[in-house]
N, C-alpha and C positions, 0 to 999 in steps of 0.2 A: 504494500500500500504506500501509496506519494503521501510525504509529509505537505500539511500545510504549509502555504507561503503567506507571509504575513511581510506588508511593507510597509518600510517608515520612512516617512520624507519629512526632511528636515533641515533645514541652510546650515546647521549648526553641526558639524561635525564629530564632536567628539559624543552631544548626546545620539547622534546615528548610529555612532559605534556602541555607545554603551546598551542605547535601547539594544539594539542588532545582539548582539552579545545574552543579554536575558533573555531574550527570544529563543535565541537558540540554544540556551541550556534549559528550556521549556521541552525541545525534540521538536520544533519548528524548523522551516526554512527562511531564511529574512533576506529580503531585497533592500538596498535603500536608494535612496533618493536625494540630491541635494536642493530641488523644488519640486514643485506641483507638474511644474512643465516638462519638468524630465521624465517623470513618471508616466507621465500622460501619453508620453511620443515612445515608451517601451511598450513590447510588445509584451516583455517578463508581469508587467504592471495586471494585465486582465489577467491573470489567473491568479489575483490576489484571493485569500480568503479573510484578509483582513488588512484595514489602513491604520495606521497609526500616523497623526501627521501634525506636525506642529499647523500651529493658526496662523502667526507671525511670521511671515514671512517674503524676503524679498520679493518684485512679481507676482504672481497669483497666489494669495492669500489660504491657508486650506479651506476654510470656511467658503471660499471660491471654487476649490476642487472640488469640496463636499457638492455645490449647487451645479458643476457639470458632469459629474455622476449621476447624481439626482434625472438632469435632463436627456442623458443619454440612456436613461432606463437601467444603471449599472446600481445594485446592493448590496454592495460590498461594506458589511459595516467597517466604520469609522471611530476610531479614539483619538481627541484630541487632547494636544497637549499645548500647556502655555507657561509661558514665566508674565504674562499681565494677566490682569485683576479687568474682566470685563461682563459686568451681566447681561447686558445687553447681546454681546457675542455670543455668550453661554447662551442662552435660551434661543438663541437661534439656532444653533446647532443643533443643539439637544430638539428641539421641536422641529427640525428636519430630517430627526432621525441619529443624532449622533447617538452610538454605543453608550460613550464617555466621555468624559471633560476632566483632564487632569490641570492640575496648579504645577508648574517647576518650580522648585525641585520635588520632587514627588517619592512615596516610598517604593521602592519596586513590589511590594507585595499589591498595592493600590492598582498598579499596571498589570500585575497577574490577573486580578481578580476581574480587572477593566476586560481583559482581553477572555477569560474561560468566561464572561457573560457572554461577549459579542460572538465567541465563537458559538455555543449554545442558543444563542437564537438563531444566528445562522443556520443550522441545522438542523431548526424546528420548522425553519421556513418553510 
């Protein structure tokens, strides 16, 4: 059986690697990303079974990824993650469907637990 691939895109390199890292001592496979638009234009990207993807960032914003998923018909759930303090942001995600809404720096148990939800609805889907 293929392990799931789970992607995280993120401008910020060392949390790519570190997300990437827990991921995969989960028994995941992890793609990353260093934007939304790189992600986009990978082919490795559609067979995500999960995004993890910072908000903040350079160019398309993910909370911008999340809404051209959205229109392309794609449900791949999504965990977001931030180092800013935004409610207004939060509930839009979240009411468009985000997995989760993380604060950085975050505990990794927080992220486990983000991600065995998202994957479990996935699957209930």
């Amino acid at each position: 059986m293929d392990k799931l691939v789970i992607s995280i895109v993120d401008d910020d390199e060392l949390v790519r690697d570190g997300v990437r890292d827990l991921v995969r001592s989960l028994g995941y496979s992890a793609n990353t990303y260093a934007s939304a638009e790189a992600c986009l234009k990978s082919d490795d990207f559609w067979s995500s079974s999960c995004v993890i993807a910072d908000i903040q960032m350079p160019g398309m914003s993910g909370a911008d990824l999340q809404t051209v998923l959205i229109a392309k018909g794609n449900v791949i759930p999504i965990i977001f993650m931030t180092a800013f303090v935004d409610d207004k942001m939060r509930r839009r995600v979240l009411d468009a469907g985000a997995s989760g809404y993380l604060q950085k720096p975050f505990d990794d148990n927080a992220l486990v637990q983000c991600l065995e939800r998202a994957l479990s609805l996935r699957d209930s889907a």
